[in-house]
N, C-alpha and C positions, 0 to 999 in steps of 0.2 A: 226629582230623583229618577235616572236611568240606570239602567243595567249594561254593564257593556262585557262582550260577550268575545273577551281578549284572550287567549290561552298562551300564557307568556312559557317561553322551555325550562328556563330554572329559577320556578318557581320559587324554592326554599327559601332565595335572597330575596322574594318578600314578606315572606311570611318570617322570616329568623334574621334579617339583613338588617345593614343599616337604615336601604332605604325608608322601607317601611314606619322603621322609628320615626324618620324626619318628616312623616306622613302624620304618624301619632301626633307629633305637637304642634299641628297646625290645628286639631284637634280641639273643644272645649274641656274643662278637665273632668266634668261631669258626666263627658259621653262615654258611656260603655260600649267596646270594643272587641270580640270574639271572632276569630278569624276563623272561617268554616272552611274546608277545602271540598267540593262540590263536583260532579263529572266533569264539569265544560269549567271550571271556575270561576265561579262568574263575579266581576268583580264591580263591586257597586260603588257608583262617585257621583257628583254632581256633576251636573250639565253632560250626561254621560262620557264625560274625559276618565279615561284609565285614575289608578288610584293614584298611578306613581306620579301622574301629570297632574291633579285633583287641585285646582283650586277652592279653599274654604270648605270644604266638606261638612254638609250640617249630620248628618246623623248613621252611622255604622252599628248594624247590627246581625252577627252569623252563630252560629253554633261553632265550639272545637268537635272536630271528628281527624283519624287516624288518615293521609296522606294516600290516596289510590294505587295501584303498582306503578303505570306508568309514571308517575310524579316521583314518588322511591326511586325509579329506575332512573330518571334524571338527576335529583341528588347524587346517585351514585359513582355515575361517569363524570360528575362533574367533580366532587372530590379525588377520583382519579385521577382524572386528569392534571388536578392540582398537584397531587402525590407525585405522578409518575411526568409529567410534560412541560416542556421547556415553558417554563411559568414562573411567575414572583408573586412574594406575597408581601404583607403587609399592610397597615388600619388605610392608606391612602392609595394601594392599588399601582406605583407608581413605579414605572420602568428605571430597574437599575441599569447604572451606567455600563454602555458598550451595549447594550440589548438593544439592534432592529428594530425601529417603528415600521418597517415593511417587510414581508418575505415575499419575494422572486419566485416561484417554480418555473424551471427551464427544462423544455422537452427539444433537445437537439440534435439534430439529424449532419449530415456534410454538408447538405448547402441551403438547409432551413432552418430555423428555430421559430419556437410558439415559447409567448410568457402568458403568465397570470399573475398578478402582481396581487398581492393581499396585503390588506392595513392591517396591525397588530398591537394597535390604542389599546386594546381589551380580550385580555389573553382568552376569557371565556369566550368570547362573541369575535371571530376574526372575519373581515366582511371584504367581497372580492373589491379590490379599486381599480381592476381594469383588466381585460383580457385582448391582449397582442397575436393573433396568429400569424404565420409564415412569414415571418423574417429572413430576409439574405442574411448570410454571413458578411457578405460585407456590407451592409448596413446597420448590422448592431451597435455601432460604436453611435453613429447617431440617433437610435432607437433608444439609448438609454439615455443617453442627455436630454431626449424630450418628453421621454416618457416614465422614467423608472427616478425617485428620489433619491439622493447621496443617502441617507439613513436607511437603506436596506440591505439585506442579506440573499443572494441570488443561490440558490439549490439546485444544480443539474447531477444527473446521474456521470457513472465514468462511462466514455466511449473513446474512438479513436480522437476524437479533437476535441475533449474536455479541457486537455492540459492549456491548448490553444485558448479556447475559449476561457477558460479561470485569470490565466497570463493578460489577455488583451482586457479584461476587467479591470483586472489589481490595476495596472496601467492608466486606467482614467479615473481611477480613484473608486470604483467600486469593489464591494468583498463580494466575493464568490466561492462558494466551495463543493468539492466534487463527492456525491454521496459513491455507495456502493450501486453497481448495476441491477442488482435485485432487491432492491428496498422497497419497491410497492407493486413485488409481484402478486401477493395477497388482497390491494386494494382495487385494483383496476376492474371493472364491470367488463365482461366478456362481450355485453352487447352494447357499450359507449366507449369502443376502445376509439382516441383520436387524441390528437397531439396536443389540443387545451386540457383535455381530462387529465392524461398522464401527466403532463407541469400540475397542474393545480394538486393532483395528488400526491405528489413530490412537496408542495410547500404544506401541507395537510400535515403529512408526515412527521417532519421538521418540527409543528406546532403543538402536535400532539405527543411529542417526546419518544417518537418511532427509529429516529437516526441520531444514534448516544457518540458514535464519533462520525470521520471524513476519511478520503480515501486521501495519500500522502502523492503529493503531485513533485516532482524532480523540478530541480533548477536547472537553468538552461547550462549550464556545465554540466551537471548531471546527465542529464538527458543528452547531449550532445556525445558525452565520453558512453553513455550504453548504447549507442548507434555504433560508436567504432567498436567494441565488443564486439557485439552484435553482429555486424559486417566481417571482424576477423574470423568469429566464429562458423558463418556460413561459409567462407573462403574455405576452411581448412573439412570441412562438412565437402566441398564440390571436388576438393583435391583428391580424397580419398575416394569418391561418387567414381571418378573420370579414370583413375591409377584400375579401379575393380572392373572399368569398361576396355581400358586396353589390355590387362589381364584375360577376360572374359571371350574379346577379340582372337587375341592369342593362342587362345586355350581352342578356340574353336577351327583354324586353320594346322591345329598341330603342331605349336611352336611354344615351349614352354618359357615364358619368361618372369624374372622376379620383379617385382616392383613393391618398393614399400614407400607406401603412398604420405609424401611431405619429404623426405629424406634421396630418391631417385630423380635426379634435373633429368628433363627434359632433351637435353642433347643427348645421355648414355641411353636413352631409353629409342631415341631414332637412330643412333650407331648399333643397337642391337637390332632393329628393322630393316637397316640396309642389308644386313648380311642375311635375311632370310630371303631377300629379292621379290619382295610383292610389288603387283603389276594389276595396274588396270581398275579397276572401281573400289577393288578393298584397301588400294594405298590411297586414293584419296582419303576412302573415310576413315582409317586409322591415322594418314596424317592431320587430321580435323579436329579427332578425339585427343591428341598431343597438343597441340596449337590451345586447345581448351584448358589441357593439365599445365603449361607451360603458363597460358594468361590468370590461372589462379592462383599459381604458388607465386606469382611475383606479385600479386595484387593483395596478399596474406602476407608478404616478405614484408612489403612496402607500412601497409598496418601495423607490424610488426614492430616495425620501425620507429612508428607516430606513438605507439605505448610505450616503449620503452624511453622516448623522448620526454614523454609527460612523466613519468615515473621518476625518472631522472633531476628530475625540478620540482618535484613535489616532496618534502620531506615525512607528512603522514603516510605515504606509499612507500616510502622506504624505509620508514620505522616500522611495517606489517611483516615487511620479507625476514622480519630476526623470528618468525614463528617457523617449525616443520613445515615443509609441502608446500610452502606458497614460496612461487617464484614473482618475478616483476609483471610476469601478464597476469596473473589470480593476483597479485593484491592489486593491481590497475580494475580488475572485473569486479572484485568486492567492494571496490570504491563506488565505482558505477552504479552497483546495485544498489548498497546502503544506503551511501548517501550520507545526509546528517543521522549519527549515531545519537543523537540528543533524543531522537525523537524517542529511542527505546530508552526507556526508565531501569529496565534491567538486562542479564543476557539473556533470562528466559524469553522477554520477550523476542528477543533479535531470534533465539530458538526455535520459537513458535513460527515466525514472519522466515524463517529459512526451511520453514517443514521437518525441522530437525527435534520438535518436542515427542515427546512418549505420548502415547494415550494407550486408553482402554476402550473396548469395543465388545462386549461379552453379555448374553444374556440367555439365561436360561440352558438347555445342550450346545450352546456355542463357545460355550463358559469350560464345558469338560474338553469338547473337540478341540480349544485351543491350546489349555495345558496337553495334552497329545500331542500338538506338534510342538511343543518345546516354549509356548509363548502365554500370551492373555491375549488374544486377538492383535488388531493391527499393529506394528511396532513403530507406525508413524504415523504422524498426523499430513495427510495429501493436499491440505490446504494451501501452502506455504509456496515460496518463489523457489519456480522447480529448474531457474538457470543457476539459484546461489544455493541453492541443494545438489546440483552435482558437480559444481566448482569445488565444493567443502568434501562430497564422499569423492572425489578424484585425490583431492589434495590426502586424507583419509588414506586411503588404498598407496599410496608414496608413502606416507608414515610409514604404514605397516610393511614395506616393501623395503625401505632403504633407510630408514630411521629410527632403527628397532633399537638403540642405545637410549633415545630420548625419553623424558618422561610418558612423552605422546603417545611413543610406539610401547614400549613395557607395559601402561595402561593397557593397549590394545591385546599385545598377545598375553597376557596375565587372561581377561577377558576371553579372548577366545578358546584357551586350555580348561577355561571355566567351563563355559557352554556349548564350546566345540561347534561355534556357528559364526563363519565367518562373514558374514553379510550386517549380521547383528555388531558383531567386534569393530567393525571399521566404520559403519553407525554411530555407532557410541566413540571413538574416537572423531569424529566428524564433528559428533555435536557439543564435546570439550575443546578443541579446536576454535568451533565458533564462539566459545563462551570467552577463550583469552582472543580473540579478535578484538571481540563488545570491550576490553580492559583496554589493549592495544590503543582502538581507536580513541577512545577517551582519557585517553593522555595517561594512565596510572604507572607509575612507577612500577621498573621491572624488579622484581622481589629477589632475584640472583644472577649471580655470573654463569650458571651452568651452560648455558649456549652462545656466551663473548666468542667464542674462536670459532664456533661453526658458523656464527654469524656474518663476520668475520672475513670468513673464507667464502661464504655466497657474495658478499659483496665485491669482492677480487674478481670475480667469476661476471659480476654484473657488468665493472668497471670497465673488463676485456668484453664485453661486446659492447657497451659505448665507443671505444677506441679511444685510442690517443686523444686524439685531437680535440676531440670532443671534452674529453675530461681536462685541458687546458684552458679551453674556452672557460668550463667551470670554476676554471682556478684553482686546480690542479693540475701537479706535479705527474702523478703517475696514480695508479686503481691502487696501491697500495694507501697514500694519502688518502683517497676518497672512502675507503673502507676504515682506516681508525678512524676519520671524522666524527662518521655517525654511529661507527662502535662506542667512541666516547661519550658522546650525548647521550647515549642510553644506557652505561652500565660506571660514570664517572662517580654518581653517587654511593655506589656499594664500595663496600671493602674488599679487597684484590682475593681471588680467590687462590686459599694456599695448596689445593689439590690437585691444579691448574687441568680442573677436567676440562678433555676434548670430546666433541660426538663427531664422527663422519656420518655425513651425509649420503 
């Protein structure tokens, strides 16, 4: 008889486990058995082999005594862990279906990646099965076929070429999913920060039930139609930049002239230049800063153009524009943004994910200073996508401007005569707004006729800047045809309204 001098980490599963029982009856049944727990634990077997390993064991005998701290304190995390982390249970321990026998942690940079790959047989006990550093990007594709098994789950954070990198995965048949960028700012050791650490701690995370969801990664429509956004958006950002440089220009030779930047071409803007007769270094560089205004409003024209084409063929984009405030380029942008509307379970959430929910922020004298100003602390939550936050309060602020007959707009100034706070009122219009979008998108039926004819009449409006031709191509007659079409589709199921209300626009 030896002593072997093993100090196993969760202990409990032998002392209270099954193992142990299957220890018990290999056992005589006459031996008396009292399991002690001891500093070092020390655990007695034959031929000094562990107990759990113990062949024929002739004779066991310990005291019971109360569990040390440290041994408590492993019990305890490990029940947590079970509690709170991506874990199964059950008498056989046995991975349900779709659950990873491997996690991935991937720490990736633009033109390297490091893995760690971890086996996950034994949710308590997850053991590294390989650590990959500095991989090309373009070698990953064969880095995982030689090294990484189809049964795992690959975890990188988001960065610029996450999307990239998740895409070229799904592709060879691997899952990959994109955590949040700060998910193991907490973990990281300040003095072992490096590219294996941070992956490993990324699939650490994942095992210990640290990342409860996934960042939502666009489809390649998606993501392709918020690059043309995105690009229109900065056009019309550099038109107005270039419009306040020849103004500025202007302004500083003594010559007053108007320009209202998107709406003045280019040509009236150099027949007003010729007649002040500049000479000599300041007509180049004012003819330069034109030439600039001139190649962005056509390059924002042209955009212009590709939205309104896709909008035009797309029937969920033209079933948006029967709400106030959204023309064909905002519901072409809120397509982009959203995306699959599935993903939100309700419109709070699409609310929350637009920065459009309420919160509260108050504690203690910050509690009374904000009833002072009129409120309970912040009146929004800043978390949220702050390009479909100010598509919504633009779209808001047209309500409230030119749509005061709708429900939208009455809402709004009821509200603001309430509070006298018009920042709030078009706010809170904004985030009603976004809630019939969430209905919009998901197909629900429209509850009334009350905006058939303003509808109606935006689509008239649509059809003349398609043009003619264009709306023949579609198979139509004329923007009159194309505008009952999809008035029908969408209000053919109601009963005709007998008060035959109109809203102008």
């Amino acid at each position: 008889m030896k002593v072997c001098l093993v100090l196993e980490y969760y202990t409990e599963q032998q002392v209270h486990g099954k193992h142990l029982l299957c220890a018990w009856e290999t056992l005589e049944k006459d031996t008396e058995l009292n399991l002690c727990w001891l500093h070092s634990f020390l655990c007695l077997s034959a031929g000094g082999i562990h107990l759990l390993g113990a062949e024929d064991p002739e004779y066991l005998f310990a005291t019971l005594q109360q569990p040390p701290t440290p041994i408590r304190a492993a019990i305890f995390k490990d029940t947590k862990m079970k509690e709170e982390g991506q874990v199964w249970h059950g008498e056989n321990m046995e991975r349900p279906e779709g659950q990873p026998l491997y996690i991935v942690g991937m720490d990736a940079h633009s033109k390297v990646v490091s893995l760690v790959i971890y086996e996950w047989s034994l949710y308590w006990h997850p053991t590294i099965h390989k650590k990959i550093p500095n991989i090309r990007i373009e070698d990953l594709e064969h880095t995982y076929h030689r090294h990484v098994p189809l049964d795992s789950l690959t975890i990188l954070e988001a960065s610029t070429n996450s999307a990239f990198i998740k895409h070229t995965l799904n592709a060879i048949g691997y899952r990959a999913e994109v955590a949040k960028s700060d998910v193991i700012d907490g973990l990281e050791s300040k003095r072992k920060i490096c590219d294996i650490n941070d992956a490993s701690n990324l699939a650490l995370a994942y095992m210990h039930g640290l990342i409860q969801e996934f960042v939502w990664i666009p489809e390649d429509d998606n993501a392709e139609n918020r690059e043309i956004f995105y690009a229109y958006r900065d056009c019309s950002k550099e038109v107005v930049r270039t419009a306040n440089k020849i103004w500025s220009f202007c302004n500083k030779i003594g010559f007053r002239i108007k320009i209202v930047g998107g709406h003045t071409t280019a040509d009236e803007i150099r027949q007003k230049l010729e007649e002040q007769k500049i000479q000599g270094l300041q007509r180049l560089r004012i003819n330069l800063i034109v030439d600039d205004y001139e190649r962005y409003m056509q390059r924002r024209e042209d955009l212009r153009i590709l939205m309104m084409e896709y909008v035009a063929s797309n029937d969920s984009m033209i079933r948006l524009m029967q709400l106030p405030g959204i023309n064909y380029i905002t519901s072409f942008a809120i397509h982009a943004i959203v995306g699959n509307v599935n993903r939100f379970p309700s419109a709070a959430k699409l609310s929350a994910y637009g920065g459009l929910a309420p919160m509260m922020n108050t504690s203690g004298e910050e509690e009374r200073r904000a009833r002072e100003r009129g409120g309970t602390g912040k009146p929004l939550d800043n978390c949220g996508n702050r390009d479909l936050k100010c598509l919504l309060v633009e779209s808001a602020q047209t309500i409230m401007r030119s749509c005061k007959g709708t429900d939208l707009g009455m809402f709004g100034w009821r509200l603001f005569f309430r509070k006298n706070i018009m920042n709030k009122a078009v706010c809170a219009v904004a985030r009603k707004l976004l809630t019939y979008i969430w209905h919009v998108l998901r197909n629900d039926p429209t509850p009334n006729r009350e905006a058939e004819e303003f509808y109606k009449k935006k689509l008239i409006r649509f059809g003349s800047k398609l043009g003619k031709e264009r709306l023949i191509e579609m198979g139509y007659t004329d923007r009159n045809a194309f505008a009952e079409k999809y008035t029908s589709i969408i209000y053919s199921h109601l009963p005709s309204n007998p008060m035959n209300i109109v809203y102008s626009e």
